[in-house]
N, C-alpha and C positions, 0 to 999 in steps of 0.2 A: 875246580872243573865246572860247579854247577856257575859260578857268577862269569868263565869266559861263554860258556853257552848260552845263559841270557843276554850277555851281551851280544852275541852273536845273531840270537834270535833279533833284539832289537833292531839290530841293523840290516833285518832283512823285512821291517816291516814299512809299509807303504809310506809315503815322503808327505802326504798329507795328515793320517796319523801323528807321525811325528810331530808336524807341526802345529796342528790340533791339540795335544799332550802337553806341548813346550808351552801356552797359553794360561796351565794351569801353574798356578806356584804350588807349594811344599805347605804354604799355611795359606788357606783363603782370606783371612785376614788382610792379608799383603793385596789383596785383590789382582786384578787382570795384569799378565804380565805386558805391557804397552809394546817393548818391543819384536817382540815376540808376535803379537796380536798384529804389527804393519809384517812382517813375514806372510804371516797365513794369510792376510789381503792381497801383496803383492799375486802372492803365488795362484791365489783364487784369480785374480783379473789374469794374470799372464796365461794358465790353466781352467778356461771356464767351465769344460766338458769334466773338471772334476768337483764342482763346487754343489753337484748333487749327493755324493759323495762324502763331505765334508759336514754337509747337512745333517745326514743321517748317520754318520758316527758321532759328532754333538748332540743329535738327538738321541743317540740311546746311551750316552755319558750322562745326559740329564737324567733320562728316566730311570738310571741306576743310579746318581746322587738322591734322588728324591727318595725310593725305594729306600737305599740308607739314612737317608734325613741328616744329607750333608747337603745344608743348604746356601753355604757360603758358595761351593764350587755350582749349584743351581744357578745364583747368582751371577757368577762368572763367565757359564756357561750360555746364557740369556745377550746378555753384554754383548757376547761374540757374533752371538747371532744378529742381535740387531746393527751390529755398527757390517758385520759381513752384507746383509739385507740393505742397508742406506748406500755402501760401495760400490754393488754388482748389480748391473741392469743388462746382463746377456739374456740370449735366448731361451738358455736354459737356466734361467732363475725361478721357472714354474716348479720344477721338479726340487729346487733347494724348499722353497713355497711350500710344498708341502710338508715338509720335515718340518719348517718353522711352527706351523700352523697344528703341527701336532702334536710339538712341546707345550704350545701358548694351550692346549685341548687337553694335557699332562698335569699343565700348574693350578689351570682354573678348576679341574676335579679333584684336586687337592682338600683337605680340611684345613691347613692354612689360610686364614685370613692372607698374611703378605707373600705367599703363593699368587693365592685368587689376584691382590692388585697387580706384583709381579706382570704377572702374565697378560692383564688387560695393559698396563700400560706398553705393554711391547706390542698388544695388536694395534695400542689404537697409532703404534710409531709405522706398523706396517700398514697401518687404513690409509696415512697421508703420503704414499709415496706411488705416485702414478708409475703404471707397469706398462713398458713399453710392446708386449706379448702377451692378447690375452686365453684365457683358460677357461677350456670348454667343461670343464667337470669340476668344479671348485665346489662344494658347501660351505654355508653357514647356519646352516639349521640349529646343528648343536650350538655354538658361539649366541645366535636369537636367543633359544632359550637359557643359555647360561646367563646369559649378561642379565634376563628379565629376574632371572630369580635373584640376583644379588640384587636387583632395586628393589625386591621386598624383602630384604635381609635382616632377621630379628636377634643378631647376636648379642648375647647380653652385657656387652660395654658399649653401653652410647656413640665412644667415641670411634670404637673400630667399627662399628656398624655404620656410621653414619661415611667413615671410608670406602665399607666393602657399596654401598647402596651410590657412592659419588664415582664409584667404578665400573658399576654396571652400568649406570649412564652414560658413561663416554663410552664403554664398552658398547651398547647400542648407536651409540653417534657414530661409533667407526664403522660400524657394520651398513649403516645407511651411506656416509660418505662412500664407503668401496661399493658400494652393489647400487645406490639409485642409478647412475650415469652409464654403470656397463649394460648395454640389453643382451650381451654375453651370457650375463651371473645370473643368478638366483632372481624371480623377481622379488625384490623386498614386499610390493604395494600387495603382493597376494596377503588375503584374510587372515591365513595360516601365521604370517608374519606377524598384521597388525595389529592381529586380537593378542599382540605378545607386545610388542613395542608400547603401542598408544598407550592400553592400562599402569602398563609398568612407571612409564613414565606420570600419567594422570596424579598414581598412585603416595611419588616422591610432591608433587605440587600440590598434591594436597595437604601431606602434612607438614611442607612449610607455610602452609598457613595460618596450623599452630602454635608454629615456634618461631616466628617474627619477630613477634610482639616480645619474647623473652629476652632477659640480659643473660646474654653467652656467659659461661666458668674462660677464668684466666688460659685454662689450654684449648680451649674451643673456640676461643681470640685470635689464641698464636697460628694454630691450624688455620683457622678463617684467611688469614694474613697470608699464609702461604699459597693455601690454596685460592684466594682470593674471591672466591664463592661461595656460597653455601648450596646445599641439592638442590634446594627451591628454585633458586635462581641460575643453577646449571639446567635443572632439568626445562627451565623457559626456553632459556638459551638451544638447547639440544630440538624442544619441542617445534619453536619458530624454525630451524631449518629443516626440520623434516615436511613443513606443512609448504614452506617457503617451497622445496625442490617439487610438490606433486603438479605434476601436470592433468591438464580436465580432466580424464579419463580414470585418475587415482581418487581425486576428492573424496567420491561416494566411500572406499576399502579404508580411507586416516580417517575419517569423521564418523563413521557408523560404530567403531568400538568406542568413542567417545559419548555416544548415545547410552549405548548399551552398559559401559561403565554409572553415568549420572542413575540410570534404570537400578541398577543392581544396589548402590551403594545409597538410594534412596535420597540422591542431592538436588533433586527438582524444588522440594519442599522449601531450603534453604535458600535458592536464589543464588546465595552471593560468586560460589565456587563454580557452577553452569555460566552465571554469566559471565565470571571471569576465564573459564576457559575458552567461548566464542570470541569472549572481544581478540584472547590470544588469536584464534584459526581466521576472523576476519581481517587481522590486521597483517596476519603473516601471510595468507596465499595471493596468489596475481588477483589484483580487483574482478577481471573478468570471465571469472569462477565464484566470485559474491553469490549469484543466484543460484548456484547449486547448493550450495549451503544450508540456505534459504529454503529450499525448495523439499530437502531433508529434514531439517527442522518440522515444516507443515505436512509431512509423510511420516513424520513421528507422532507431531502431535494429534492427527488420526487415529494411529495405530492403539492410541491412550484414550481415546475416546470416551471408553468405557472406565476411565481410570479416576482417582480419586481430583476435587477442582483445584485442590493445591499441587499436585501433579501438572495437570494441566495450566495453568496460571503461571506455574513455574517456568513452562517450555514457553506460554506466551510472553512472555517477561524477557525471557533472553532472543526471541521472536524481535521482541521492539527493541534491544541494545541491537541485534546484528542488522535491523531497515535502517537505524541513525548511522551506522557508522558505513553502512554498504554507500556508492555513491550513486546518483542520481542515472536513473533506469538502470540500475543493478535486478531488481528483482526480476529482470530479464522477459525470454519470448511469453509465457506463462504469466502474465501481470493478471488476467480476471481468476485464471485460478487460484492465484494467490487468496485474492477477498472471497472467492467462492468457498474456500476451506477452512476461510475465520468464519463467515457469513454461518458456515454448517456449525462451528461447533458453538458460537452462540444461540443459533436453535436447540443445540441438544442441550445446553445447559439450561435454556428455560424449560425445555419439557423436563427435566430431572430433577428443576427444582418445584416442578408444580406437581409432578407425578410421586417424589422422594422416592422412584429407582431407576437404577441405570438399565434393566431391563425389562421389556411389557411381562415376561413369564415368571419375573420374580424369580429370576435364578441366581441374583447376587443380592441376596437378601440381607447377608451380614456386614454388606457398608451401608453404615449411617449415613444420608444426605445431609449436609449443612447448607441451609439455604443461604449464610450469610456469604460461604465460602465460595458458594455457585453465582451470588452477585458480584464477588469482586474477580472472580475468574470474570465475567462480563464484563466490569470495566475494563479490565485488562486489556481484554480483546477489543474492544473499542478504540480505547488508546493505541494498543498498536497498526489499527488499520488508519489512525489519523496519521501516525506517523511512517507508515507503509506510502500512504499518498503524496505526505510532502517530499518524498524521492522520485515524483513522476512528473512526468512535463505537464503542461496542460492539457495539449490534445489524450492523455491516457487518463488525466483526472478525472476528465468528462466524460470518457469512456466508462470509470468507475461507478461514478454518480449515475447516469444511465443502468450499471448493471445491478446497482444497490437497488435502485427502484424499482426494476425489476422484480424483485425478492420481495417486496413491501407487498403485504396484501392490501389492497387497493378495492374498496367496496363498490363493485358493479363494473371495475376494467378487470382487473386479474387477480380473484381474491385465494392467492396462495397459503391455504392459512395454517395452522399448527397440528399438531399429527393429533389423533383423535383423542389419545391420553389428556391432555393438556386440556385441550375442549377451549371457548370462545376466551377465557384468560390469556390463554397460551396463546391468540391470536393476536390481539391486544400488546402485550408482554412482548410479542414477536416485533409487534410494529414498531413501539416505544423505543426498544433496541437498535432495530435498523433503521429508524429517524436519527437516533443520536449517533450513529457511526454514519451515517448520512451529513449530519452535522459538521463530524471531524474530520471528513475530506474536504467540507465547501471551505474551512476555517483556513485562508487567507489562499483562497482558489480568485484567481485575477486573468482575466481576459480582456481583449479586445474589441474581441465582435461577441455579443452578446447573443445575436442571433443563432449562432452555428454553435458555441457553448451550451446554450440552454435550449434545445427543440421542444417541442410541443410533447414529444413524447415523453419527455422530462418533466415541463411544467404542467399538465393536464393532471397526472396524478396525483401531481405534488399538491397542484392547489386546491384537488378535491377533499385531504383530509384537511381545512381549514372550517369545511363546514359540517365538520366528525364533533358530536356530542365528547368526545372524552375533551378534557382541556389540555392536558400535559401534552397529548399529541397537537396540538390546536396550536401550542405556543412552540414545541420544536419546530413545525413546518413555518412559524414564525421568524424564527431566528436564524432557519435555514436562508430563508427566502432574504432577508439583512444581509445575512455573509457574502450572499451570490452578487448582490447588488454595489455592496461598499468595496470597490476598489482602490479608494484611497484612506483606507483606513480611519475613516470618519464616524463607524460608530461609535467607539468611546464615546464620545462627547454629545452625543445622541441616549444614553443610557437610561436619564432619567428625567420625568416630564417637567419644566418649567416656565414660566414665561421669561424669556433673555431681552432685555431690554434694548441690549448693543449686540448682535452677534459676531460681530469686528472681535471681541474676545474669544470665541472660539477658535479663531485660525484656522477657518474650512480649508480645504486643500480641494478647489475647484477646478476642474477643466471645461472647456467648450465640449458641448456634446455632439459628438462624431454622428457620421451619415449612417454606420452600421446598428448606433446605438437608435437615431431615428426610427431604421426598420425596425427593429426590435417593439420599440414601443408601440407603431404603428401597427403588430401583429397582436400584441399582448397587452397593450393597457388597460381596453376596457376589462379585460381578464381581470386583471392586477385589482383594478379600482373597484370591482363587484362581489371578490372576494374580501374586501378592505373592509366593505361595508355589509356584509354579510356574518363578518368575524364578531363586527362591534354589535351584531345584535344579540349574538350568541348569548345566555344567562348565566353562565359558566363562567363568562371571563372574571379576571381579575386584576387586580394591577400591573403583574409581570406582562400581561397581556398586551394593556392598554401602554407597554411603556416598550413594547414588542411594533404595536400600531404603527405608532409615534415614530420610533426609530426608522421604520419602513417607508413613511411617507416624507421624513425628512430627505434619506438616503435618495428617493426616485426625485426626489426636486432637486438634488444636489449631483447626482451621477446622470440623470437619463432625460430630463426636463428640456426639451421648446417650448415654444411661446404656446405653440397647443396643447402640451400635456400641463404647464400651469393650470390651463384655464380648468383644463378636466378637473386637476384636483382641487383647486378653491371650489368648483361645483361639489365635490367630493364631500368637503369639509362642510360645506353648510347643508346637504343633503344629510349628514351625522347630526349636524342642529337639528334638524328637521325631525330626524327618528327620535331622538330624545324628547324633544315637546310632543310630537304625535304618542308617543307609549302605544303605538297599538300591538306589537308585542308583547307588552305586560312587562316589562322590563321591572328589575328592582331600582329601589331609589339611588341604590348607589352603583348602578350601571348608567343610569343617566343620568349623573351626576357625571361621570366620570367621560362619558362620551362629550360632553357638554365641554368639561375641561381641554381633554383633547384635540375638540376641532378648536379651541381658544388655543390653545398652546402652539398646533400648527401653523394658524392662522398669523398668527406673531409672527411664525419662522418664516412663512411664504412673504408674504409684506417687505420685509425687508430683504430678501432676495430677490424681489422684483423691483426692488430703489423706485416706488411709484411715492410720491410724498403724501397725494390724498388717500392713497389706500391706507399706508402707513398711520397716518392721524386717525381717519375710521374704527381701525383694529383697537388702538391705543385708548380712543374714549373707552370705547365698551369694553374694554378692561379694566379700565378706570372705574367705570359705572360697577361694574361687577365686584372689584374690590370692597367699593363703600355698600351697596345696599345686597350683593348674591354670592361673597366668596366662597362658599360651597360650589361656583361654577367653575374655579380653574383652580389647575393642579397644585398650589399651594397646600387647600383646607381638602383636597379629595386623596393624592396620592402619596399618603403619610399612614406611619404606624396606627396610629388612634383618626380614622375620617372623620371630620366634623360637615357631617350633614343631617337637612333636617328628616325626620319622619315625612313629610310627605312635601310634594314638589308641588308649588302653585301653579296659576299660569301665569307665564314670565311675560312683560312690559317690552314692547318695543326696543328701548331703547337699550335694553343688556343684550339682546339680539346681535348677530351680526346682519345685517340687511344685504340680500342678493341685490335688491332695485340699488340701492347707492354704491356697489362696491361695481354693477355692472356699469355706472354711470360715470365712477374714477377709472375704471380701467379702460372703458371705452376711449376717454378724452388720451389715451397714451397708444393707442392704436391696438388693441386686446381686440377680441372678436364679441361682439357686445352681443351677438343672435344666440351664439355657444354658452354666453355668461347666464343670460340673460334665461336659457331654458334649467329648467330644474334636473338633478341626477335622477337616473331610474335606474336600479338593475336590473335586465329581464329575466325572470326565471327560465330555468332548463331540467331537464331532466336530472340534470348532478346534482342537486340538491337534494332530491327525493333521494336519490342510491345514494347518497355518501351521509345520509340519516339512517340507515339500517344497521344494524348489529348481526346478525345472524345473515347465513348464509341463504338460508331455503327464502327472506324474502327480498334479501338479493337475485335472487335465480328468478324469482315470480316477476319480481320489477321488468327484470332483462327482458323477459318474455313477454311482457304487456306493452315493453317499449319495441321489441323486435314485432309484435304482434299490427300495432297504430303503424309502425313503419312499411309494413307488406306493401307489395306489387297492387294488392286488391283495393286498399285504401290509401293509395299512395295521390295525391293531389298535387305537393309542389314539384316544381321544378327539378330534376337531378340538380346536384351539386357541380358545379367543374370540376372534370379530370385535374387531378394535379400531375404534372409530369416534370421529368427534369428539365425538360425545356422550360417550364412555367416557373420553377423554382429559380432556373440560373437567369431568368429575364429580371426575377423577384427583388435579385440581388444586387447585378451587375450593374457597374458603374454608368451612369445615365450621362455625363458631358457627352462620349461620341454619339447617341441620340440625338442630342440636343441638335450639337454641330448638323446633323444628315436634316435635320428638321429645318432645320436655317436655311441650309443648303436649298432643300427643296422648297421653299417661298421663295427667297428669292428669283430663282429657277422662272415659276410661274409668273411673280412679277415684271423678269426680266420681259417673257415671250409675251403680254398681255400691252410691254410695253413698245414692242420691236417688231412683232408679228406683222403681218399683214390683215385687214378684215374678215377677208374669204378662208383663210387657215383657222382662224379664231371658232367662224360661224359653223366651218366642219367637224372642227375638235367638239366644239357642245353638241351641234346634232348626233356624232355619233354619241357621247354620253345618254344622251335623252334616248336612243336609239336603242342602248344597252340597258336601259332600265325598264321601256318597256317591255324587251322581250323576257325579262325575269317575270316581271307582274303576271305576262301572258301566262308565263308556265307556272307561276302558283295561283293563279285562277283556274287555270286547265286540271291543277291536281286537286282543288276545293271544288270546283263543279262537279267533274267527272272522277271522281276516284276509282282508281282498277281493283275491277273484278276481285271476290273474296271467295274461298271455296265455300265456307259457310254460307253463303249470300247475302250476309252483312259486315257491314266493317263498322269499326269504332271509332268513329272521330273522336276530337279534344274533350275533355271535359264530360267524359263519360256519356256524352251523346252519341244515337244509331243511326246511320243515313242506308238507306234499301240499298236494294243491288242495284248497280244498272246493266250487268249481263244475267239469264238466268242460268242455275248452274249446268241444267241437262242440254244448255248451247255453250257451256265452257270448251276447251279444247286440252286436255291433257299431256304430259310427256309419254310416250309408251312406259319410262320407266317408272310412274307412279300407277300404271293401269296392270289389275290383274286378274 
C-alpha cells in the first residue's frame, strides 16, 4: 500500500520536477544524465513561463546537496544550470537569473576550495553571454567582494591557492565584462568597487614578480600547461581590459586606488613595480586620456610634498616613464601647470635640503633629511621636465622656456627668490636648478624664426646672469644660449678648443641664413657680442667657460652670420686681443692667456669660412709665429690638464698679433665693409651690469630706485623712446618685396608724369608743395613766437627754459566750470 501511494503521489507531481529529478542519476559518478538533460531543455524553450520555476527547484536541490556534502549531484546540478543558461534567452530568463546567481552566491560561501572555483567558473560562463532583457535590480556587490578576497587567498597549499587566487581573477573580469557596458547595472567605476578590484588585482602582479624568475615543480608545469597562464600574467591580461574599457570620466575612480595601493604598501621607494604598473595604465587606456593620468600623478606628487625624497623621486621617475611613452601634446590643456608643479617641488627640495625640515614649526622632527637623497630627487625632476618638453611642439616649448624664466630670480627684473628659511643660498641653489631644467628644455629645441622663438623677454634675462659673479651659473646660461642657437647639430664638434687646420674635416651641416634669422641678429647682436666680451673678462672663468665661448661664436657664424655680422665678430675677436694685452682688469695670467687662445682659435674658424685666401694666410702666419716663439697663446699649451704658461706675460711683438689694419686691408680688397672693420669693438655700459653684480636683495632695491630715481619726469633730458605697437612690430617683420614693388611703382609714376606732363601742371604740382610747406613753418613759428597763455603765467619751453606770459592772468578768460 505505502509504495502504490508513493507512486501515486509521484505522479501527481509537477512535469518540470520530474524532469528536473530524471537529470540526476542513482550514482553521481555516472554524471548528468544527457538524455534526459535535452528533455528538460526542450521543455524549458517550448515552456518558458516555466523555466523560473526550474531554476529555483535546482537551486534548492543544490543548496540541500551542499548542506549534505553530496557534491558530486552539486556538480550536476551546476551542469544543468549553465548548459539551461547558454539555451534560453526568453524574456523571462531574469527571474531563472536569479536562482543562478544564488547558487553561484551558495558555492562561493562555501569552505570548498573547488566549491569556490565551481562556482566562479559558471559565473564567469554567465558574464560572456549577452542578455537580451535587461535587469533593473540585479547586484554584484557581494560577487566584488568575494572574488577580491580570493585574490588574496592564503591557503596553505601553494597549488590550490594559487587556483582559488586564478579565480577570483576571472571572477573579477566577469563582473567588469557584465556590468562596464550596461548603464542599467551596478556602476562598477564607483570607488566602492575600485578600491576592491584594482588592489586585488595590484596585489596578484605583484607577486608574480617574485615568482618569475623561479623554476615551476613538475605539477605547477602541468597546471601552467593547462591553464596556460600563470596569475601574474592573467591578472595583466584582466588589468589592461579593465583600464582599456574606462572612459574620461572613470580614469580618475581605476587609477587613484592604484596611488593609494603604491602609498600603503610603501613601492615608491623601489621604482621598479610603480613604474611597471603605469607603463601597464599608459599603454592600455585610449591615448587621449594620457594627460589625466599625468595630471594625477602631479596632484599626488603634491599631496607627498611633505613626504620622504625617495617617496617623491619615486612618483618623479614613473612621472618621466608615463611623458616618454604619452605621445606628443598628450600632457594636454594644462601643459605650464605641468612645469609649474615640478618647478614647485624642486623649490621645496632646496629649501629642505638647506633648512633639514620639511616643516618651519619643526613639527616633523623625527624624519632625517638626507641631503644626498634631496639632490637626486632634483635630478630627477630635472630630467623629467627635459623629457615632459620633448613631447611638446615648438610653439609650447617656448612657451615653457618663457614660463621657466619667469621663476629664475633675475637680479634687478623679478628677483623671486627663496623662502626666508633658505636665506641668499637657497636663492642661488633656486637659480642653478631652474637654469639646468632651463637647460633640458632648450636641448634639441629647433626653430625657424628665431625671432618670435626667442623675445626679448626671454633673452634680456637670460643674458643678464652672464654677468653674475657665480660661474656655474655664468657657464649654464652659456650652454643655454649654444643649444638655442645650433640647429643643426653642430655643437659636437665645436666641444673643445683647437686650431683645425682644414675644417672640410668637420662636416658642418651649413645653410643660407634666412631673412628671419637676419632680423634676429639685427635686434640682438650687439646684445650677443657685449655679453661675449663681458663674460671673457670675468676672473672666474675657466676652461669649461672659454670652450662654452668658443662654441658660441662658432655656432653664430655658422647658424646666423651675413656679411655684417662676420665683420662684427672679427671686430669681436680682436677686441678679446685687445683686453688681454690692455689687463686693465687685472685679469690672471691664465685668463689671458687663454682669451688670447681663443680669439686665435676663432680667428682660424672664421678665416676659413669666409674662403678669403689673404685673410686665411694672415691668420696662419701668426699662428705659425705663435707656435715657434708664444705657444702659451693658443689652445694647444692653455686648454689642457697641466697649462703651460708662463708666470708673467710680456709685451707681445707685433707680429704674434693678429693686426686689425691688415686684416681690414684683406677684407676690404673682397668687398667687407672696411669703415666697420676698420673701427675698434666698444661695448657700452648700461645699468645691467651694476644689477646683475649684486647678491643681495636690499641692494638690488637701492640700485632700482636710483636707476627709477636718474629716470624721473624731473630729470628726465632725452628724448621718450618710441611707442612700440603692434603695428610697429608687424611692420618690424613683414615681408618687405610687396614694399618694394609699391616703391617702384611709385618712381616710376613720377618719372613717367615729369616725363609726359605738360609745364604749367609740373610748375603747379611744386608751387603747391612749396605752398604746403610754408604754411607748416608759419604755424610752428606762430607756436615758438607766441605760445598760449599758461595759467601759471609761465610756460616751459624745451630744454628746461622759461619764456614770460604773453597774456596776463587777471585778463585770462575762464570756463564757468573751472570758476567758483
Amino acid at each position: 500500500l505505502a509504495v502504490s501511494v508513493c507512486g501515486c503521489c509521484g505522479a501527481l507531481r509537477p512535469r518540470y520536477k520530474r524532469l528536473v529529478d530524471n537529470i540526476f542519476p542513482e550514482d553521481p559518478e555516472d554524471g548528468l544524465v544527457k538524455a534526459n538533460m535535452e528533455k528538460l531543455t526542450f521543455y524549458a524553450l517550448s515552456a518558458p513561463e516555466k523555466l523560473d520555476r526550474i531554476g529555483a527547484y535546482l537551486s534548492e536541490r543544490l543548496s540541500r546537496d551542499v548542506a549534505r556534502h553530496r557534491y558530486g549531484y552539486v556538480c550536476i546540478a551546476m551542469e544543468a544550470l549553465d548548459q539551461l543558461l547558454m539555451a534560453c534567452h526568453c524574456q523571462s530568463i531574469n527571474l531563472f537569473v536569479e536562482s543562478f546567481l544564488k547558487m553561484v552566491r551558495k558555492l562561493l560561501e562555501a569552505d570548498k576550495p573547488n566549491l569556490q572555483i565551481l562556482g566562479t567558473n559558471s559565473f564567469v560562463k554567465f558574464a560572456n553571454i549577452e542578455e537580451d532583457t535587461p535587469s533593473y535590480h540585479r547586484s554584484y556587490d557581494f560577487f566584488v567582494s568575494r572574488f577580491s578576497e580570493m585574490c588574496h587567498s592564503s591557503y596553505e597549499d601553494p597549488d590550490i591557492r594559487t587556483k582559488i587566487r586564478m579565480a577570483g581573477i576571472k571572477g573579477l573580469q566577469g563582473v567588469v565584462r557584465k556590468t562596464v557596458n550596461d548603464e542599467l547595472q551596478a556602476n562598477i567605476w564607483d570607488p566602492q568597487h575600485m578600491d576592491k578590484i584594482v588592489p586585488s588585482l595590484l596585489f596578484n602582479l605583484q607577486q608574480g614578480e617574485g615568482t618569475e624568475s623561479r623554476s615551476p615543480s613538475p605539477l605547477q608545469a602541468s597546471e601552467r600547461e593547462k591553464e596556460k597562464e600563470s596569475p601574474a600574467e592573467l591578472t595583466e591580461r584582466c588589468f589592461r581590459e579593465l583600464l582599456g574599457r574606462a572612459a574620461y570620466g572613470n580614469i580618475k575612480n581605476a587609477v587613484t586606488p592604484v596611488l593609494t595601493h603604491l602609498d600603503n604598501h610603501s613601492l615608491w621607494e623601489s621604482k621598479t613595480f610603480a613604474v611597471r604598473c603605469f607603463k601597464i595604465i599608459m599603454y592600455s587606456i585610449q591615448s587621449q586620456h594620457s594627460h589625466l593620468v599625468i595630471q594625477q600623478l602631479l596632484s599626488h606628487l603634491d599631496a607627498n610634498s611633505k613626504n620622504s625624497a625617495t617617496v617623491r623621486a619615486g612618483i618623479v621617475e614613473v612621472l618621466l616613464e608615463a611623458a616618454a611613452i604619452a605621445a606628443s601634446g598628450s600632457v594636454g590643456p594644462t601643459v605650464l601647470e605641468v612645469f609649474n608643479t615640478l618647478l614647485r617641488q624642486l623649490r621645496l627640495s632646496v629649501d629642505y635640503e638647506l633648512t633639514g625640515s620639511y616643516d618651519s614649526c619643526g613639527n616633523i622632527g623625527s624624519k632625517i633629511i638626507k641631503e644626498h637623497e634631496e639632490r637626486q630627487l632634483q635630478e630627477a625632476v630635472i630630467k623629467t621636465i627635459g623629457s615632459f618638453a620633448n613631447t611638446l611642439p615648438t610653439y609650447q616649448r617656448s612657451e615653457v622656456m618663457l614660463f621657466i624664466m619667469g621663476k629664475i630670480p633675475v637680479p634687478g627684473m623679478h628677483p623671486v627668490l627663496a623662502s626666508e628659511k633658505s636665506g641668499l643660498e637657497g636663492n642661488r641653489m633656486i637659480q642653478v636648478m631652474l637654469l639646468k631644467s632651463l637647460l633640458q628644455v632648450t636641448t634639441g629645441f629647433q626653430t625657424t624664426n628665431m625671432l618670435t622663438a626667442l623675445p626679448s623677454s626671454f633673452l634680456d634675462p637670460l643674458l643678464a646672469f652672464t654677468l653674475m659673479e657665480d660661474a656655474e651659473i655664468r657657464l649654464l646660461v652659456l650652454e643655454i644660449l649654444v643649444s638655442l642657437i645650433d640647429r643643426h647639430d653642430n655643437w659636437p664638434k665645436f666641444t673643445s678648443i683647437s686650431i683645425i687646420s682644414d675644417i672640410a674635416v668637420l662636416k658642418l651641416k651649413v645653410d643660407k641664413c634666412s631673412r628671419q634669422d637676419n632680423l634676429f641678429m639685427k635686434k640682438h647682436a650687439q646684445q650677443l657680442y657685449r655679453h661675449i666680451f663681458l663674460a671673457c673678462k670675468e676672473e672666474s672663468s675657466s676652461q669649461p667657460h672659454f670652450e662654452a665661448l668658443y662654441a658660441l661664436l662658432a655656432l653664430l657664424s655658422i647658424e646666423l652670420a651675413n656679411e655684417e655680422v662676420v665683420v662684427d665678430l672679427i671686430r669681436l675677436a680682436l677686441a678679446l686681443q685687445d683686453l688681454a694685452l690692455a689687463n686693465e682688469e687685472t685679469l690672471p695670467i691664465y685668463n689671458r692667456c687663454a682669451i688670447h687662445a681663443l680669439s686665435a682659435s676663432y680667428l682660424n674658424l672664421i678665416c676659413q669660412l669666409t674662403t678669403v685666401p689673404a685673410f686665411c694666410q694672415h691668420v696662419q702666419e701668426v699662428i705659425e709665429m705663435r707656435q715657434k716663439e708664444v705657444p702659451f697663446l693658443l689652445p694647444e699649451d692653455v686648454f689642457i690638464e697641466s697649462p703651460r704658461i708662463p708666470k708673467t706675460l710680456e709685451k707681445l711683438e707685433g707680429h704674434v698679433l693678429f693686426l686689425q689694419s691688415k686684416i681690414t686691408e684683406v677684407l676690404g680688397g673682397s668687398g667687407y665693409n672696411t669703415d666697420r672693420l676698420a673701427t675698434p669693438y666698444v661695448p657700452l655700459p648700461t645699468d645691467e651690469d651694476r644689477l646683475s653684480k649684486r647678491k643681495s636683495i636690499g641692494e638690488t632695491i637701492s640700485l632700482q630706485v636710483e636707476v627709477e630715481s636718474r629716470n624721473s619726469p624731473e630729470k628726465e633730458e632725452r628724448t621718450p623712446a618710441e611707442e612700440i605697437t603692434f603695428e610697429t612690430l608687424k611692420n618690424a617683420i613683414v615681408d618687405s618685396v610687396g614694399m618694394e614693388e609699391q616703391e617702384r611703382e611709385r618712381r616710376r609714376q613720377v618719372v613717367e608724369k615729369f616725363q609726359k606732363a605738360p609745364f604749367e601742371e609740373i610748375a603747379a604740382h611744386c608751387g603747391a608743395r612749396a605752398t604746403l610747406l610754408q604754411s607748416k613753418l608759419n604755424q610752428i613759428f606762430e607756436i615758438t613766437i607766441r605760445p598760449p597763455p599758461s595759467p601759471s603765467g609761465t610756460i616751459t619751453a624745451g630744454y628746461g627754459q622759461t619764456q614770460s606770459r604773453s597774456v596776463p592772468v587777471y585778463e585770462m578768460k575762464f570756463p564757468d566750470l573751472c570758476v567758483y
